[in-house]
N, C-alpha and C positions, 0 to 999 in steps of 0.2 A: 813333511815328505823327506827322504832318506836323501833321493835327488839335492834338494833343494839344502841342505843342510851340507852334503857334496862341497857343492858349488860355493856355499861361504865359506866354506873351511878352507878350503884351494884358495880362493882368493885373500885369507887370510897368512896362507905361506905354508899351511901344510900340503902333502905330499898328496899326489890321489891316494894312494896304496895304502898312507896315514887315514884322511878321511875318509874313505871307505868305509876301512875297520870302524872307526870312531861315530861314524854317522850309522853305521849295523846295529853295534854293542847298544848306542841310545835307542834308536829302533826296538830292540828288545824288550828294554827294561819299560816303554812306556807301551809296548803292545797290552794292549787289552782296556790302557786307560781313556775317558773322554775326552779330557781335558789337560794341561799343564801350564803354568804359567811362565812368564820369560825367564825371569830370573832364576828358579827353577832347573829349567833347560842351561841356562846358560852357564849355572852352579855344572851339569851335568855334561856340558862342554869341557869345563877348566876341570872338570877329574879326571877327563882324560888327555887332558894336556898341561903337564904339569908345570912343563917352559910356556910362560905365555905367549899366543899369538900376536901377528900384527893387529894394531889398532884399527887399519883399513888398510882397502887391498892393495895389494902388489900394483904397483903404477909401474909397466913395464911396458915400454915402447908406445905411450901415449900418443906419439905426436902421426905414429902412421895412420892413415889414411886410406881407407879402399875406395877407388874409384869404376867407372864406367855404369853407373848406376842411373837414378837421375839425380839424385846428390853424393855427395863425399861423405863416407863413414868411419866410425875410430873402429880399425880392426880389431877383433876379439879374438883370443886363443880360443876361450870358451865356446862362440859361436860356431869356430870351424871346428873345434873337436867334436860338438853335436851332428854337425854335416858329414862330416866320415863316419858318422854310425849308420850310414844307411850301408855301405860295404860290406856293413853284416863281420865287422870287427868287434872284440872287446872295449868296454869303455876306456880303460888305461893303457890300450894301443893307443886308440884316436887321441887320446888325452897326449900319448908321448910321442906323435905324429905330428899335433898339435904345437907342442912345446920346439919340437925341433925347429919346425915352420917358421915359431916366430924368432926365437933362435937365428934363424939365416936370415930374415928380415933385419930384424934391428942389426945385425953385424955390418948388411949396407948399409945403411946410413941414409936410407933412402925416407921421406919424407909421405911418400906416395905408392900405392904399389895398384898398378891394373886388375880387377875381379878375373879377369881373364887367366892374367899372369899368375896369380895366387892359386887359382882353379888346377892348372897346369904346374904348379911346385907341391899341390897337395897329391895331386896322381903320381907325379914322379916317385915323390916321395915313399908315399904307399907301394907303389911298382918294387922299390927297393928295399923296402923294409918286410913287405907282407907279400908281393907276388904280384903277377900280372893279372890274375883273375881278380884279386881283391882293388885292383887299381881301375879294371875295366868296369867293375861293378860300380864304383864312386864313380867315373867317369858318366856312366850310362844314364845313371841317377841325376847330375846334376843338368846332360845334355837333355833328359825330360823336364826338368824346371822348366826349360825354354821353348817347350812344344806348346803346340796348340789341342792338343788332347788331354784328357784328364786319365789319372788311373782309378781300377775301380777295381780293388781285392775284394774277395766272395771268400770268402771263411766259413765253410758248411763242418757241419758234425752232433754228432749225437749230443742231449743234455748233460754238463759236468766235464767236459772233455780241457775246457782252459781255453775256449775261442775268445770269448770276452774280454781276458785278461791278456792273452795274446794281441786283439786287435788295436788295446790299448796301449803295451805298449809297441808296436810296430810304429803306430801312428806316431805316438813322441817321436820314432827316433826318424821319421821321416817327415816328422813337421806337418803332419795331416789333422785339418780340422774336425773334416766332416765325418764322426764314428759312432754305428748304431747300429741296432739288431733288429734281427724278425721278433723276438720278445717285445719290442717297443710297438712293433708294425700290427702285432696282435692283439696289445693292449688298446689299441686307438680302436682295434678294428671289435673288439668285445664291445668297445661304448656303443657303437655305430648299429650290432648286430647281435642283438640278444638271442640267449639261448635257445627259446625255441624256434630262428629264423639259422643258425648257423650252431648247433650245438658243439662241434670239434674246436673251435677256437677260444670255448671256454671251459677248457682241459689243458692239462701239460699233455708232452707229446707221447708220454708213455703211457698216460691213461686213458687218452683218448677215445681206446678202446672202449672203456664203461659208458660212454655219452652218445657216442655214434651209433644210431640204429643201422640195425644190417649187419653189422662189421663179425658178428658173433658166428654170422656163416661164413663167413671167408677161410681161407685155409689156413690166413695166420693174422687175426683178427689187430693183433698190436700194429704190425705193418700196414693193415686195410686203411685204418683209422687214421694213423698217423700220416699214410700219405694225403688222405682227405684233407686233415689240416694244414699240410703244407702245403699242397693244391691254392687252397682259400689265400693263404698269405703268402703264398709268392706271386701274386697279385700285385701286395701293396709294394713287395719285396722289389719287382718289376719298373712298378712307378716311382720309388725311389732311384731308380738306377737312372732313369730315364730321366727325372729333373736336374740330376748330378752330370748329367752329358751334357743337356741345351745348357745350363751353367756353368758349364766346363769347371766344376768342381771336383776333388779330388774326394773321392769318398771308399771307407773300409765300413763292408757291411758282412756281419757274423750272425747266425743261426743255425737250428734245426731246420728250417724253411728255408734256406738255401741249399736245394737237393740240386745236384746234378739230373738234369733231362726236364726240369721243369726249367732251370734257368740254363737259357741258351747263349754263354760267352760268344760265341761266336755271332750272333744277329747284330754286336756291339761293336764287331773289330774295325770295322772303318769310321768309326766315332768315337774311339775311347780305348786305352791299354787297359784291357781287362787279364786277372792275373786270377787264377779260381783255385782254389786248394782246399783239400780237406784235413779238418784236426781228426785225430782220432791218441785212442789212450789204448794200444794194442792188449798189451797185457792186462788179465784182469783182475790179479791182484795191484797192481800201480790203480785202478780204476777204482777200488772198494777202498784202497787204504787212502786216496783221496778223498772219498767222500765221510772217511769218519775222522779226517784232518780236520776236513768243516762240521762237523759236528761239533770235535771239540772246541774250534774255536769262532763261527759264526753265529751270528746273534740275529741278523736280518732276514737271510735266505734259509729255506727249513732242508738241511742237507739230508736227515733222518730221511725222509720223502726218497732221495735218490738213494739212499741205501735199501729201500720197501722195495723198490722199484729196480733194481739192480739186475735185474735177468730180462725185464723190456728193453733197457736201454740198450743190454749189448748186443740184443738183436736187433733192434735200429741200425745200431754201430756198423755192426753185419749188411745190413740192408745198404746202409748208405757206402761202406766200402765195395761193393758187389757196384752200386754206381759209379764211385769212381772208375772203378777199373772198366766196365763200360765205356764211359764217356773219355775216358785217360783222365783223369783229375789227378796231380800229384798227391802223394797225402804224407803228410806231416806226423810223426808220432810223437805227443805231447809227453815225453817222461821227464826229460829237463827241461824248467819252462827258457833259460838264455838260451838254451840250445836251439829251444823250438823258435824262436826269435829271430835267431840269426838267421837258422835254414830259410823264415819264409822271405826274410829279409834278403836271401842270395834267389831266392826262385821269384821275388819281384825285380831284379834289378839285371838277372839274368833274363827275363823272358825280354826287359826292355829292349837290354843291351842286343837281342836276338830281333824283335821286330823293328829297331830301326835298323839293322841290316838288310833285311828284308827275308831273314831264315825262316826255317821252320821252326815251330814250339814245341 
């Protein structure tokens, strides 16, 4: 992982900006392969660092200490640089946010530093470097760590739109475990409910139309069909939400079956920050030249399918936009995926920062 290759490199002494680039460029060259072996990789490190790195990592201000926990931990740049990505910043802000941070730590001399106090030198900080909004957003973020509620983002949109890829990475960058689709909820619920007992949930959502009897008389048979199946699965879509409250777990759930007016955010607001958005890929060439990106390069998912299907989908699209705007759903347009990241990233931490005020959404 491009991440993970990041993080050693940094800890070996290069720059982020350095391993970025260097952790991309390997990225490339092994895209498409299954396998590589260490030495390999590591040949593939020293080519592009031709001054060698440190042997192990940078030991820089070891000895401090974050407390008010229920134990004392070795503070990490790394760890708080990941914690200000929920701000819905770049990673080499947080990263140089980060650095300054400990920067003014080790200058004291100090042995010990409060979670609190720390918390409060990373908003300042951010307040100064990036804004008040971007300081309010960290701030909101970490004062839900300490609630008694859980959040529970709904990621609705058409097939192909980038929800999945999105909810994955949102959840990294806010340290969220629990992430799963109505794709999964549908899968369980096919074993359960064979075809001739529930025929629409053993179809995609754009051909649902072929399985569903009836639907051929409707006045727009793709739409009939497909709200049928999501009907069925936001059910189970439902009873995920609902075990994710009594658990008070933090959970990001993405699908087609997350339609606006079958899921009712609001029956949820006194039990859980529920945050509901829709992806969408407005234009429709960005939507078709995506889907013969995965053609050319997907091996698992049959991308060809969504380019067949390429005129159901964006009437879905349509359909499910026609809900948002309905029900007020903000909607997200997926053309840059960091882009798309950070906005959902500021419309979670904004709606927070707004309901512990007691504002309107």
């Amino acid at each position: 992982m491009r991440g993970i290759m990041i993080h050693s490199l940094m800890g070996r002494g290069a720059s982020f900006e350095t391993a970025f680039q260097a952790a991309s460029q390997i990225r490339d060259k092994l895209r498409g392969s299954d396998r590589i072996g260490r030495d390999e990789l590591a040949a593939m490190v020293a080519e592009q660092f031709p001054d060698a790195l440190e042997d192990r990592p940078l030991a820089v201000g070891p000895e401090i200490q974050v407390t008010g926990g229920r134990e004392p931990s070795p503070f990490s740049k790394g760890v708080l640089s990941a914690s200000l990505l929920a701000a819905a910043i770049e990673p080499e802000q947080a990263h140089e946010v980060g650095r300054e941070i400990e920067a003014a730590l080790v200058a004291r001399g100090d042995a010990f530093v409060e979670r609190a106090e720390l918390r409060a030198l990373a908003a300042e900080t951010l307040e100064r470097r990036l804004g008040v909004r971007v300081a309010g957003r960290y701030s909101a973020w970490r004062e839900f760590l300490d609630a008694e509620r859980p959040l529970i983002l709904l990621l609705a949109g058409a097939a192909g739109v980038g929800k999945s890829s999105l909810a994955q990475a949102v959840a990294h960058r806010l340290g969220i475990a629990g992430v799963t689709s109505t794709d999964a909820i549908r899968q369980v619920m096919r074993i359960m409910l064979g075809p001739e007992l529930v025929p629409a949930i053993h179809a995609s959502s754009y051909d649902a139309h072929k399985v569903v009897a009836g639907s051929e008389q409707a006045d727009d048979p793709v739409i009939d069909a497909f709200r049928a199946q999501a009907a069925t699965v936001s059910v189970g879509a439902r009873a995920m939400i609902e075990r994710a409250i009594e658990e008070n777990t933090n959970l990001i759930l993405d699908g087609v079956a997350v339609l606006p007016g079958l899921i009712d955010a609001a029956q949820y607001a006194d039990r859980a920050h529920v945050v509901f958005l829709v992806v969408a890929t407005l234009e429709e060439k960005a939507f078709s030249g995506r889907f013969e990106k995965r053609a050319r390069g997907a091996s698992g998912r049959p991308p060809h399918r969504y380019l067949g299907n390429l005129s159901a989908i964006l009437r879905i699209q349509d359909h499910i936009l026609e809900l948002a705007e309905q029900y007020d759903v903000p909607i997200v347009d997926n053309v840059d995926f960091d882009a798309s990241v950070r906005s959902i990233l500021r419309h979670v931490t904004e709606t927070l920062r707004k309901q512990s005020r007691g504002e309107g959404i």
